[in-house]
N, CA, C and O atoms as a GROMACS GRO file, in nm:
protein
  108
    1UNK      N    1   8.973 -13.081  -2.477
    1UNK     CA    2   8.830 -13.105  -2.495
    1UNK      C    3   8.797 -13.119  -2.644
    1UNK      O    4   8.731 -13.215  -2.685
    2UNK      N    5   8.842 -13.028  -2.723
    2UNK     CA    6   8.849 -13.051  -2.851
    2UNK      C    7   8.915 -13.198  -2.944
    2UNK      O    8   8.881 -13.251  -3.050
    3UNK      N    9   9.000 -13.219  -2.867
    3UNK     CA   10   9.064 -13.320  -2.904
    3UNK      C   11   8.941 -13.444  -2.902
    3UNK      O   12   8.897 -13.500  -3.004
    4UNK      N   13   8.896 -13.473  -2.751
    4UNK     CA   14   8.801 -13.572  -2.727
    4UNK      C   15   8.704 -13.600  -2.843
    4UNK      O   16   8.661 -13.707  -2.888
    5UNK      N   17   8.681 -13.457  -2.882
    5UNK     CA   18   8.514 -13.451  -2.915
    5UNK      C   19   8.597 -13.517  -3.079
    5UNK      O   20   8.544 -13.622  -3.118
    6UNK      N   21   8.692 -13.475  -3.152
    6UNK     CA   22   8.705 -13.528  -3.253
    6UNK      C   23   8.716 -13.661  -3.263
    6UNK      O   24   8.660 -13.718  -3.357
    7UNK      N   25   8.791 -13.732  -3.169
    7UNK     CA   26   8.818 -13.880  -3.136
    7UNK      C   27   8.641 -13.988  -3.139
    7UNK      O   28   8.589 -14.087  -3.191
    8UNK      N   29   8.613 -13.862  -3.030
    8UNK     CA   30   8.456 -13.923  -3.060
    8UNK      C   31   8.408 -13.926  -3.201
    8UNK      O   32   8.372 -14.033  -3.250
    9UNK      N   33   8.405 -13.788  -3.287
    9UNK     CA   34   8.335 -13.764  -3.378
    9UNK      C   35   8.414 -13.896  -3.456
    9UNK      O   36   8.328 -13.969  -3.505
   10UNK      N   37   8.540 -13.944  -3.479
   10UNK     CA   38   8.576 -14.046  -3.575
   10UNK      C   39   8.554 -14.138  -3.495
   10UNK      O   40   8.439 -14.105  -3.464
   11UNK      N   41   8.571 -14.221  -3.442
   11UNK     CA   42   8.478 -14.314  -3.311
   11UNK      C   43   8.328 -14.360  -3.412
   11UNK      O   44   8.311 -14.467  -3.470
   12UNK      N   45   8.248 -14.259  -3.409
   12UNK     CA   46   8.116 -14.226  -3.418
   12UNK      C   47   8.098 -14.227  -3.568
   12UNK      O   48   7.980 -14.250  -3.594
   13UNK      N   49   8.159 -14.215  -3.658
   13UNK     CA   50   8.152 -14.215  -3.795
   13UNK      C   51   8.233 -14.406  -3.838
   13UNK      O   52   8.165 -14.490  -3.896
   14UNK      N   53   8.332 -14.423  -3.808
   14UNK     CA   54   8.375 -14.571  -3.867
   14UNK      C   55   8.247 -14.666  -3.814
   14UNK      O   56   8.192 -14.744  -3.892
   15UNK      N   57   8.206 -14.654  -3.678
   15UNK     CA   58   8.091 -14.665  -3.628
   15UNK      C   59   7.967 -14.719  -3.728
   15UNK      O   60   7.941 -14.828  -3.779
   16UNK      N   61   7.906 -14.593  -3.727
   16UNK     CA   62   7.810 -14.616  -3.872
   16UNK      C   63   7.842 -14.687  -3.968
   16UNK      O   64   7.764 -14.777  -4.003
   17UNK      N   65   7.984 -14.663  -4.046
   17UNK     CA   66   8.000 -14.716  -4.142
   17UNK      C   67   8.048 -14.871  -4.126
   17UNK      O   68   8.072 -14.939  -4.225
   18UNK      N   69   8.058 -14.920  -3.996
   18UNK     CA   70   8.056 -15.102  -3.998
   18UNK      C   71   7.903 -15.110  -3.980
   18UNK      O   72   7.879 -15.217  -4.036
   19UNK      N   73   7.827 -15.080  -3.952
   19UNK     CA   74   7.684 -15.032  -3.947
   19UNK      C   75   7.595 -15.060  -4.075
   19UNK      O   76   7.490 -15.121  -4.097
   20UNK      N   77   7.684 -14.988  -4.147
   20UNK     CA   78   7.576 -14.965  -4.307
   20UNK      C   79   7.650 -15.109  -4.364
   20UNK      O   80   7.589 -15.206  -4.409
   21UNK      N   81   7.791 -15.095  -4.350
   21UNK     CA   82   7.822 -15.222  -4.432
   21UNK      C   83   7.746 -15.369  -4.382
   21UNK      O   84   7.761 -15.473  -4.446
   22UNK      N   85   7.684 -15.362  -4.289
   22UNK     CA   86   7.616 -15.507  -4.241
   22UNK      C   87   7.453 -15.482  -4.258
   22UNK      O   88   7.373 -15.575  -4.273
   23UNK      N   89   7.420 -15.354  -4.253
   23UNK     CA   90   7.243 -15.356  -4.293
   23UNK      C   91   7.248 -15.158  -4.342
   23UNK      O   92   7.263 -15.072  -4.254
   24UNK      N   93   7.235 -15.131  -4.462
   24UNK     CA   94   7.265 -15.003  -4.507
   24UNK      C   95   7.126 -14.934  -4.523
   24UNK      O   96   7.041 -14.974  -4.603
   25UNK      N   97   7.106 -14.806  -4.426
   25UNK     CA   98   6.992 -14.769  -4.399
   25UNK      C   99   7.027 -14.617  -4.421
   25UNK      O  100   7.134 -14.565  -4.391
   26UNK      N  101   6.908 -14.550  -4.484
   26UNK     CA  102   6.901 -14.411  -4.518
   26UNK      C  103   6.894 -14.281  -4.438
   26UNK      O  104   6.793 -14.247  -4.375
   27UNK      N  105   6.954 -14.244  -4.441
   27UNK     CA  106   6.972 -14.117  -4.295
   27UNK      C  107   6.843 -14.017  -4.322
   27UNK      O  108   6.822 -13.922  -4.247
   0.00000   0.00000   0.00000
């Protein structure tokens, strides 16, 4: 379960960051 949630958590972070690199918005 732990495993998942990290996979998600990096999943979920490169995520954002193709995100910001195409329109970069302030958290």
């Amino acid at each position: 379960r732990l495993m998942t949630g990290l996979a998600i958590a990096e999943i979920d972070l490169s995520l954002v960051d193709s995100v910001r690199m195409r329109m970069p918005l302030s958290e």
